[in-house]
C-alpha positions in Angstrom: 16.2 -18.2 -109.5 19.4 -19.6 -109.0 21.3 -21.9 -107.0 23.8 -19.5 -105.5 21.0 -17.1 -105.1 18.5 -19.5 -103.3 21.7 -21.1 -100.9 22.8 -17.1 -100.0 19.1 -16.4 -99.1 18.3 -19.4 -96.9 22.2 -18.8 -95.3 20.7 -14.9 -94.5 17.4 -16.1 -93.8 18.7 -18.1 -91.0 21.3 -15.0 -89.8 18.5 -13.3 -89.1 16.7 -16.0 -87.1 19.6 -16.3 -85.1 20.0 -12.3 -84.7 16.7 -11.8 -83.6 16.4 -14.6 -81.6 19.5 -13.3 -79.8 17.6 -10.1 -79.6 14.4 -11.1 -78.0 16.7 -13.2 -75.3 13.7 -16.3 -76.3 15.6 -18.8 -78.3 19.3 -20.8 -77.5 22.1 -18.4 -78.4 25.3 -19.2 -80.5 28.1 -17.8 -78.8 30.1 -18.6 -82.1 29.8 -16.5 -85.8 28.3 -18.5 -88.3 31.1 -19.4 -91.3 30.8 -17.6 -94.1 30.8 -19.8 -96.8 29.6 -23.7 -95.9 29.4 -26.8 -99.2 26.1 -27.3 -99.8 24.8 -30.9 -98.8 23.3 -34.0 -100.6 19.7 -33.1 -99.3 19.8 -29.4 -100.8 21.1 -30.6 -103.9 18.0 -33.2 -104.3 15.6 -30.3 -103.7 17.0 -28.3 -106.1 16.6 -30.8 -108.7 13.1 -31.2 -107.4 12.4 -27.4 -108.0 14.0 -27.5 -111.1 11.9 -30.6 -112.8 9.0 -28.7 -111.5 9.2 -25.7 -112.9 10.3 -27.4 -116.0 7.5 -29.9 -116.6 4.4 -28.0 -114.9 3.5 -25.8 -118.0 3.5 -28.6 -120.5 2.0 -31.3 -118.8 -0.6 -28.9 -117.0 -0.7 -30.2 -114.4 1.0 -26.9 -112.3 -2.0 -26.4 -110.4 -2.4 -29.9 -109.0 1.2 -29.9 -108.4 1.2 -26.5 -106.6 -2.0 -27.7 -104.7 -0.1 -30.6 -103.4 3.0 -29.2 -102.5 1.0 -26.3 -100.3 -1.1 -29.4 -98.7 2.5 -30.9 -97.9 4.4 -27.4 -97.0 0.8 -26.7 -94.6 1.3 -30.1 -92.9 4.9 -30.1 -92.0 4.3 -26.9 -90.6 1.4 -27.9 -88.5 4.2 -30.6 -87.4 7.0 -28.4 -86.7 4.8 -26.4 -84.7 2.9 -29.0 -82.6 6.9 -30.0 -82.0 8.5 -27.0 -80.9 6.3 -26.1 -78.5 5.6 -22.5 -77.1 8.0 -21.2 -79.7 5.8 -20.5 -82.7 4.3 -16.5 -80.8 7.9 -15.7 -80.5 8.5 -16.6 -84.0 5.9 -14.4 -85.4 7.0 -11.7 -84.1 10.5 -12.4 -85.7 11.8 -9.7 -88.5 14.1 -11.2 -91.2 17.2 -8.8 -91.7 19.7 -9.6 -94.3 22.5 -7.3 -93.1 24.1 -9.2 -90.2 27.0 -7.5 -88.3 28.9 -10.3 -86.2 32.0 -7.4 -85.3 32.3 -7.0 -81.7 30.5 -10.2 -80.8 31.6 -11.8 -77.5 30.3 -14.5 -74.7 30.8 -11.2 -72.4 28.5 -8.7 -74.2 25.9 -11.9 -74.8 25.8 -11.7 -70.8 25.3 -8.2 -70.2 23.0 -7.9 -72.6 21.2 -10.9 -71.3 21.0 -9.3 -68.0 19.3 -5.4 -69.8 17.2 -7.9 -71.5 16.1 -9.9 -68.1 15.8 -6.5 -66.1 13.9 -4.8 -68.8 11.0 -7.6 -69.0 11.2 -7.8 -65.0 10.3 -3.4 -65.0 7.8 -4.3 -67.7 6.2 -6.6 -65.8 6.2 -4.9 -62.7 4.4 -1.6 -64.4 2.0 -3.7 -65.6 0.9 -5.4 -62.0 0.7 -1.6 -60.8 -1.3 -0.4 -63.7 -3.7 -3.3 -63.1 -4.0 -2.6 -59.5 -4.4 0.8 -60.0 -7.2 0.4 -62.0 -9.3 -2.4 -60.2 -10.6 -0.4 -56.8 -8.6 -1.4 -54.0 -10.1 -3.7 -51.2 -11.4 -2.2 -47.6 -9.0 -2.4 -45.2 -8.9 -5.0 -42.5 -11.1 -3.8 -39.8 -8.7 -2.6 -36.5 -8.0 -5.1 -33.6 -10.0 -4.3 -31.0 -7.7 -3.5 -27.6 -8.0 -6.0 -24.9 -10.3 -6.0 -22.3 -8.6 -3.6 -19.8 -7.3 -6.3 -15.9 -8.9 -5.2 -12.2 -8.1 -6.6 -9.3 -10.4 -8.6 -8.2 -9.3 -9.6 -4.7 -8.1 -12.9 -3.1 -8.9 -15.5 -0.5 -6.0 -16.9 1.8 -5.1 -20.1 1.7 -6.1 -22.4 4.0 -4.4 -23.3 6.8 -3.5 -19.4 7.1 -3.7 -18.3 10.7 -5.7 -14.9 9.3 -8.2 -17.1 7.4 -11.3 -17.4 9.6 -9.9 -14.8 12.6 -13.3 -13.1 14.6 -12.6 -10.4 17.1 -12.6 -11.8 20.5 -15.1 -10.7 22.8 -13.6 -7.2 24.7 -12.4 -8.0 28.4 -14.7 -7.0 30.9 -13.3 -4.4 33.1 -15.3 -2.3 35.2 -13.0 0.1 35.9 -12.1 1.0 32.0 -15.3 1.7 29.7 -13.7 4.1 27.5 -12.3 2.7 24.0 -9.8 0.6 23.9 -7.9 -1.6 21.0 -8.8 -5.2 19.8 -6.5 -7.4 18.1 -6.0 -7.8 14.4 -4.1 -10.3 12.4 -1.7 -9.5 9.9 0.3 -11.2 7.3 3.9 -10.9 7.5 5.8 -8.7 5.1 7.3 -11.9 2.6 3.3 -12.6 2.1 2.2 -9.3 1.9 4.5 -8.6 -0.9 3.3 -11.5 -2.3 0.1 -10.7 -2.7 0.5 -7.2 -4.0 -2.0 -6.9 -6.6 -0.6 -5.7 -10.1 -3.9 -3.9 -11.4 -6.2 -1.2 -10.0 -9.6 -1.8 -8.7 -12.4 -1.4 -10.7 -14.0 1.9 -10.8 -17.5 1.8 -11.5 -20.0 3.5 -14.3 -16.9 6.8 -13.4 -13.5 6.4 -16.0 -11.8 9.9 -16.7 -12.1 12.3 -13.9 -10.8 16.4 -14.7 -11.1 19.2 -12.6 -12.0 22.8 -13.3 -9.7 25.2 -13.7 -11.1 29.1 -13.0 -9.3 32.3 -12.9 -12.1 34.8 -12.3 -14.8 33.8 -10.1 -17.7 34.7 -8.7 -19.2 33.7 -5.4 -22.8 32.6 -5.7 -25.5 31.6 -3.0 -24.0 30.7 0.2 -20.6 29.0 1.4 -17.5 28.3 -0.5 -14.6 30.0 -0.8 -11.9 31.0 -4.0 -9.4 28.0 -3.3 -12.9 25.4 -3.7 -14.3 27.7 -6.3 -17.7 28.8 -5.1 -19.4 25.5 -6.7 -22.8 26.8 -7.4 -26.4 24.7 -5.9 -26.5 23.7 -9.5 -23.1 22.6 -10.1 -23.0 20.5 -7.1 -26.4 18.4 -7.9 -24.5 17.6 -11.5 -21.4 16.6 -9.5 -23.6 13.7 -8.1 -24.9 13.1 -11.2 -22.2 9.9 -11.9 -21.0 9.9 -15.6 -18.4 8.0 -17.5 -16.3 11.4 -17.7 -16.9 14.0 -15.4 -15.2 17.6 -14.8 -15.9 18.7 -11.4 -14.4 21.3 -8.7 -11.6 19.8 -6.4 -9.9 22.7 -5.0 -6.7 23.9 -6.5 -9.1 26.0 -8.7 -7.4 29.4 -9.4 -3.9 26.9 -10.1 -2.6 25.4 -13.2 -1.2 22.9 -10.7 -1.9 21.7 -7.0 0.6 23.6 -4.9 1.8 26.4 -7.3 -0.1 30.1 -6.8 -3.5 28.2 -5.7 -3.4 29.4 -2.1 -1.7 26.3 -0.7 1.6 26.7 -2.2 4.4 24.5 -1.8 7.9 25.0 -2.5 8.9 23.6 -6.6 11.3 21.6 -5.4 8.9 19.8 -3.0 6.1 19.5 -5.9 9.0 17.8 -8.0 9.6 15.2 -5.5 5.9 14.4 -4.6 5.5 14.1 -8.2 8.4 10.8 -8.4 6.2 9.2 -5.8 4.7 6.5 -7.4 3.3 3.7 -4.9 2.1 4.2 -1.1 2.6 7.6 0.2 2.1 8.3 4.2 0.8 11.3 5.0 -0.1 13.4 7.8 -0.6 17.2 9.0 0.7 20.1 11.6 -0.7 23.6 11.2 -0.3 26.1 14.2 2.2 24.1 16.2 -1.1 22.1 17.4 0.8 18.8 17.6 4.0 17.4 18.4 5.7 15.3 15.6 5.3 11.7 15.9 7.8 9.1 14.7 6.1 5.6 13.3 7.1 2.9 14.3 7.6 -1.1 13.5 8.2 -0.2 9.4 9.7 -2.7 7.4 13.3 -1.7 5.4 10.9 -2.3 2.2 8.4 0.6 3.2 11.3 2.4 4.4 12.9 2.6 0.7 9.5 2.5 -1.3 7.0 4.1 0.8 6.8 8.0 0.8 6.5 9.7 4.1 5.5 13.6 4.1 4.2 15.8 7.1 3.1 19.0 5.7 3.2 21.6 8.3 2.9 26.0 8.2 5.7 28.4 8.6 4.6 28.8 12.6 4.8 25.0 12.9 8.4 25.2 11.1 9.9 27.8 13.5 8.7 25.7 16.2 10.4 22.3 14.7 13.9 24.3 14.2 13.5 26.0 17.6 13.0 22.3 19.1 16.1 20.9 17.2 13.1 18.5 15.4 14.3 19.5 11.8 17.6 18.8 10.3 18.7 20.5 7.0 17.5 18.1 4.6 13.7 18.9 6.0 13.3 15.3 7.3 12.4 14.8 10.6 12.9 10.8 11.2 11.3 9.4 8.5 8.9 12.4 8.3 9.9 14.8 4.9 8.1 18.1 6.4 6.8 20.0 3.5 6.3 24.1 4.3 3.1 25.5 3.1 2.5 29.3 2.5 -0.7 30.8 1.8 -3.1 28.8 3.4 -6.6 29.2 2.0 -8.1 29.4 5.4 -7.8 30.8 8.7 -9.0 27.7 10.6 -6.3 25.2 10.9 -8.3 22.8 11.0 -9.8 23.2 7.8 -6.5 23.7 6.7 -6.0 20.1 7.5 -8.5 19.2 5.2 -6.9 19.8 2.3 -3.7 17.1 2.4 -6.3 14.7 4.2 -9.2 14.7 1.5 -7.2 15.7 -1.6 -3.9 13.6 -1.6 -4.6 12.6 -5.1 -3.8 16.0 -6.0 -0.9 16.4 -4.2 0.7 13.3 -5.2 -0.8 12.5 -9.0 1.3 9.3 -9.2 0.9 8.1 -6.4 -1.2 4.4 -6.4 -2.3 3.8 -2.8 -2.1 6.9 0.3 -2.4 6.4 4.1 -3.5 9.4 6.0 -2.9 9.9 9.6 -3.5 12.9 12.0 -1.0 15.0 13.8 -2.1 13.2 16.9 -1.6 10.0 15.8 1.8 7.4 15.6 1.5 4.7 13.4 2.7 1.7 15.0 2.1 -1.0 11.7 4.1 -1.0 8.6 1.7 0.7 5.8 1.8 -2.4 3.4 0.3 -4.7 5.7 -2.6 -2.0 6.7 -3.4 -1.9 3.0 -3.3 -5.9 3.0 -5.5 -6.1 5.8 -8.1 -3.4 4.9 -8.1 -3.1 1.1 -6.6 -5.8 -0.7 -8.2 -8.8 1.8 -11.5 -7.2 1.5 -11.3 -6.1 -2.3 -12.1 -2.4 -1.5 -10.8 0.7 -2.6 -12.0 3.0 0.4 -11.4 2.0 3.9 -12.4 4.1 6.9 -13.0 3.7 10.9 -16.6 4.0 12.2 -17.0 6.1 15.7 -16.4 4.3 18.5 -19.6 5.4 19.9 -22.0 6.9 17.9 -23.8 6.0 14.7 -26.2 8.6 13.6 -25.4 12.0 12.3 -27.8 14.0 14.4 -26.4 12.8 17.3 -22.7 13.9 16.1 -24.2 17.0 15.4 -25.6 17.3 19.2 -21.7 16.3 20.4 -20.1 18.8 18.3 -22.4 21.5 19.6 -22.3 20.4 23.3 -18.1 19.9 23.0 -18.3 23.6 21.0 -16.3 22.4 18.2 -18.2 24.5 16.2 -20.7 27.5 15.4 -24.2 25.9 16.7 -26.0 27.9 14.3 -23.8 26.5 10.9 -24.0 23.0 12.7 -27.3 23.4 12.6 -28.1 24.6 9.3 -25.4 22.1 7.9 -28.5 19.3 9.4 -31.5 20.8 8.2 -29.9 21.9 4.6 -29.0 17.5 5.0 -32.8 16.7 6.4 -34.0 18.4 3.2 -32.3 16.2 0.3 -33.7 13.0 2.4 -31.4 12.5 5.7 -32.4 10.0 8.3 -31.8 9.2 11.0 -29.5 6.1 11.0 -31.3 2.3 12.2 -30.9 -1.3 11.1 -32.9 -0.7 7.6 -29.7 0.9 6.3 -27.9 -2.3 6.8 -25.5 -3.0 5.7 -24.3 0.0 6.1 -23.4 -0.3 9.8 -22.6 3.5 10.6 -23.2 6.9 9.4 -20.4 8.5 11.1 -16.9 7.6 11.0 -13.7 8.6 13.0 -11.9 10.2 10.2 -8.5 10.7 11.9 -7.1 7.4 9.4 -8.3 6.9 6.0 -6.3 4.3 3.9 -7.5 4.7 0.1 -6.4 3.7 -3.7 -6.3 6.4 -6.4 -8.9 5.6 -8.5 -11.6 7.8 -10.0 -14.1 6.7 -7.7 -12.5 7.0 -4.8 -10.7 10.5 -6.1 -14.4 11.5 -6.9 -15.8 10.3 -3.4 -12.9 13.1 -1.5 -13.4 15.6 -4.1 -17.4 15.9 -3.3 -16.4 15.5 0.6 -14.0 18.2 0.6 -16.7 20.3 -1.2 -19.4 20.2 2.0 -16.7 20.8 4.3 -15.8 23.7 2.1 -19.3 24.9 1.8 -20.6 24.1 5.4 -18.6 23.1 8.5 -15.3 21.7 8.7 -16.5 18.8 10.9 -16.6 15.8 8.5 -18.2 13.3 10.0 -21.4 15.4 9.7 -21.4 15.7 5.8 -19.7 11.4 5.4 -22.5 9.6 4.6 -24.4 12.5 2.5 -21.9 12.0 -0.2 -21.4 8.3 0.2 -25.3 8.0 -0.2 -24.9 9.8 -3.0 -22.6 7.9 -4.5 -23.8 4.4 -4.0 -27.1 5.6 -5.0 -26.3 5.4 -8.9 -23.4 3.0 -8.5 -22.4 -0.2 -7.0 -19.7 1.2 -5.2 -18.6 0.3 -1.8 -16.3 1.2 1.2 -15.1 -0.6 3.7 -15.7 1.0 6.9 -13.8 -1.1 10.0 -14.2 -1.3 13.9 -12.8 1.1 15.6 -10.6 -0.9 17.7 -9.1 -2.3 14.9 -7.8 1.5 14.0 -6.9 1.9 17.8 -4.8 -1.4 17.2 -2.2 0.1 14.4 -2.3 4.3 15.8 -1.7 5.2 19.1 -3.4 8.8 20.1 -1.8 11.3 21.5 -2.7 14.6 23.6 -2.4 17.9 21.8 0.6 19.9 22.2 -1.5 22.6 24.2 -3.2 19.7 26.5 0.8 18.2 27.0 2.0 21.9 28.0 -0.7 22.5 30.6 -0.6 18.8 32.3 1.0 19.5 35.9 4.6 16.6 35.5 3.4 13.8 37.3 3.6 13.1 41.3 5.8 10.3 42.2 3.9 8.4 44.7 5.8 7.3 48.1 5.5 3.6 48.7 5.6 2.2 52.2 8.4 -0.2 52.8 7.5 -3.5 52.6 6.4 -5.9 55.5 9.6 -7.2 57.8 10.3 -10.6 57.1 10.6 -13.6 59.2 14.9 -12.9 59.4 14.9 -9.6 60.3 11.8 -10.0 63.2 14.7 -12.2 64.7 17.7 -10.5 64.0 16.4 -7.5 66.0 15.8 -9.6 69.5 20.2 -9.7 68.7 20.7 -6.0 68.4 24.1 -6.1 70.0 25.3 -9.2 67.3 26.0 -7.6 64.1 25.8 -10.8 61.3 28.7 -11.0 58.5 29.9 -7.7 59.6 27.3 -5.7 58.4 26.2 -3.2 60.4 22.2 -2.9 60.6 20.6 0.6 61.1 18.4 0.8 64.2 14.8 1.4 63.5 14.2 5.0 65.2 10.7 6.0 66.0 9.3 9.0 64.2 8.1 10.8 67.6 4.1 11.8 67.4 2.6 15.0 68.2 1.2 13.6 71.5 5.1 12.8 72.8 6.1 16.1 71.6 3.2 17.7 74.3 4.2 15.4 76.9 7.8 16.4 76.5 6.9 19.9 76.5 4.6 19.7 79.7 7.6 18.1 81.8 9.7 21.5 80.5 7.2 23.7 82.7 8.8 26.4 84.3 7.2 28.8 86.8 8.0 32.4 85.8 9.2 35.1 88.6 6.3 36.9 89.9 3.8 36.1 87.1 2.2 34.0 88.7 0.7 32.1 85.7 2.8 28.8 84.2 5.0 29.8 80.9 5.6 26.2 78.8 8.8 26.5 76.9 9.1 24.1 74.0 12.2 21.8 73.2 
């Protein structure tokens, strides 16, 4: 071993340090070549001397192996020292491989960068292949269990404030007048228009135990037991006892049943166009009926601007009843009539217009899909109060969903049943098998232990609703007795309200009605207004002379501020007309009998 040997090995040793420490990116980095040849100093000169007198002395004094022993124990310590003093560096070390051949050609601060940055990317991949293999192989957690929606907002109603003049209103006594017993209207208070608004409610009603209602679509049917007919479906016995059966979701016939849609090839068609613009109606729709020319078109009256521009006003009416509108001048050509859009409808599903009336008045729903609240008014009817504050006043004040007139008179069904046979609005024999079919599933007569329920028999010319599945369900079954029995339907009301209540808590509000007779004025019927004789114009006598003129005629001859006055003349009786005549006698030539000439 040499000197120049053991100085080149220790200058290469070191080279390579610093090669692969540049390498590995771990240790500071010398931007600067080493020199080449350096003048060996003072300290490596002593330990060469050292290694020299060692290797010199240790074989004849025999002591090598103490010696050796010593210097290990001293080489093993400052090790131990040089590692507890650099730290973390002592891994990276180890891992260090000592290359001889150093090529410094080509080395720049630039290339030390970009390498720097491979270097830094590299370990960054590295690391992040290893965090995915590791989660790949531990099993992934369970995911988070899902957020359940929130609880769905009703309307729950209101109370006015106080101080309200509609807050504690009672219906005053009716006057007494002997000489009018019939109905007659009572007031009713109403908020104004800025309040109704107000109050508006921004949810739908609860519908109760009922949440998704369909309705059965058939092409080819088949008519079974009794009653019915293709555009209801022929609901069997069977089918109709599972309609009352109330159900979360429930599929159920609602006419329209041989139609994709209401109003297109179902047997009450309606033009496209039409259907298209009842469909954009999405708030308060106003509806009301003409079929046969039976009514004249009435114009309401008292509506706000706001119903005017939001509310939806249709009058569906039958080609004869068109013809008649466009022979009267009543139509112009955007099919408006007032505020009435008249809707033609071809096909009617039945020959009674009456029952043809039904249809818009217990299936509106259907007719108008968007539409949140409907008003329904007969033909004979003019609506006098804007519909927002009726739906204030009947629904929204008394948190109902259903709102309906009782009879004015009677109460119990059997007794409607007697009127419509005595007034022959109908077959006595289907009237009458319409009761006992009733008096079979549990009818009774109505009394004060139904309370409070306080009628079984409405007047079901106005019904003011909100589309909900309850209520939607409640005209469906409706429109399915008068479909299957009579088209009088007060008799088959409170069968399917009964019904209904019976397995919910479901309720309607059913109002006086003189309150109804308070916001529709009724009319005569367009056959009744033809045959009434015009009216005699009654002659008045001339009223008692006064004081003035008793004196002005003992002056007859005076006329007062030029005026001329007109004599009273006498109407001449019968009696001075005989007496006249008698002094006219004349005795005729050789008659010998009296002949009276008259004047």
């Amino acid at each position: 071993m040499t000197t120049g040997s053991l100085g080149l090995r220790s200058s290469g040793s070191y080279g390579s340090l610093q090669q692969q420490q540049f390498q590995n990116g771990a240790l500071p980095i010398q931007t600067t070549p080493p020199i080449a040849s350096r003048k060996p100093s003072k300290m490596f000169k002593e330990k060469e001397k050292l290694v020299h007198w060692f290797c010199k002395f240790a074989p004849r004094k025999k002591v090598g192996m103490l010696l050796l022993c010593a210097v290990s124990a001293v080489v093993f310590c400052w090790v131990l020292y040089v590692g507890k003093g650099d730290g973390g560096q002592e891994p990276i070390i180890q891992n260090i491989q000592f290359n001889s051949t150093i090529d410094y050609s080509g080395f720049s601060p630039i290339s030390l960068e970009n390498q720097t940055t491979k270097a830094s990317a590299y370990v960054k991949n590295n690391e992040v292949e290893a965090v995915s293999i590791v989660s790949k192989l531990q099993p992934s957690p369970p995911p988070p269990p899902p957020v359940p929606p929130p609880p769905p907002v009703y309307f729950t109603g209101y109370t006015l404030p106080p101080g309200n003049p509609c807050e504690g209103f009672t219906l005053p006594p009716p006057p007494a007048d002997p000489k009018r017993t019939g109905p007659r209207p009572c007031p009713v208070c109403y908020l104004p228009m800025e309040q109704v608004l107000a109050l508006m409610p921004n949810a739908s009603s609860f519908s109760p135990v009922l949440k998704n209602l369909t309705y059965i679509h058939e092409e080819n049917l088949t008519k079974t037991e009794f009653g019915g007919s293709e555009f209801g479906g022929y609901p069997s016995l069977s089918q109709r006892n599972d309609s009352y059966d109330i159900r979360e979701s429930m599929n159920i016939h609602c006419g329209f049943v041989r139609g994709i849609k209401p109003g297109r090839n179902t047997g009450f068609d309606i033009d496209d166009y039409d259907l298209l613009e009842m469909e954009t109606c999405q708030g308060v729709v106003v509806a009301s009926a003409i079929f046969g020319a039976f009514d004249l078109i009435r114009q309401p009256k008292n509506i706000s601007e706001y119903a005017k521009k939001n509310a939806c006003f249709y009058m569906f009416v039958d080609e004869e009843t068109e013809s008649f509108l466009k022979n009267s001048s009543a139509l112009d050509i955007n099919k408006k009539s007032g505020l009435w859009r008249i809707v033609v409808v071809c096909n009617l599903p039945y020959s009674d217009p009456r029952r043809n009336g039904k249809v818009p008045k217990l299936l509106l729903h259907r007719l108008f899909p968007n539409a949140r609240y409907s008003l329904w008014v007969d033909g004979k009817l003019e609506l006098v109060v804007d519909p927002y504050q009726l739906l204030e006043r009947f629904l929204w004040r008394k948190n109902a969903s259903f709102a309906i007139s009782r009879h004015y008179k009677r109460f119990d069904v059997f007794e409607e049943a007697e009127a419509n046979k005595v007034a022959g609005k109908y077959e006595n024999a289907s009237i009458d098998f319409q009761i006992e079919f009733y008096k079979k599933e549990g009818l009774t007569p109505y009394s004060s232990a139904k309370l409070p329920i306080t009628s079984d028999v409405p007047e079901g010319c106005v019904i003011i609703r909100e589309h909900i599945p309850i209520t939607n369900l409640f005209t469906c079954l409706w429109f399915n007795e008068v479909d299957r029995f009579t088209s009088r339907d007060q008799i088959s009301f409170s069968t399917v309200r009964d019904k209904i209540t019976a397995k919910t808590n479901w309720t309607l509000n059913m109002f006086w009605d003189c309150e109804r007779r308070n916001f529709v004025v009724q009319g005569y019927h367009r056959d009744l207004l033809e045959r009434m004789a015009p009216p005699v114009i009654a002659l008045m006598p001339p009223p008692p002379a006064s004081v003035d003129e008793k004196l002005q005629k003992t002056i007859p001859d005076v006329p007062a501020d030029n005026t001329v006055s007109a004599p009273t003349k006498k109407i001449p009786t019968k009696r001075a007309r005989d007496r006249k005549s008698r002094r006219h006698r004349k005795v005729a030539a050789g008659g010998g009998k009296d002949v009276v000439t008259a004047d």
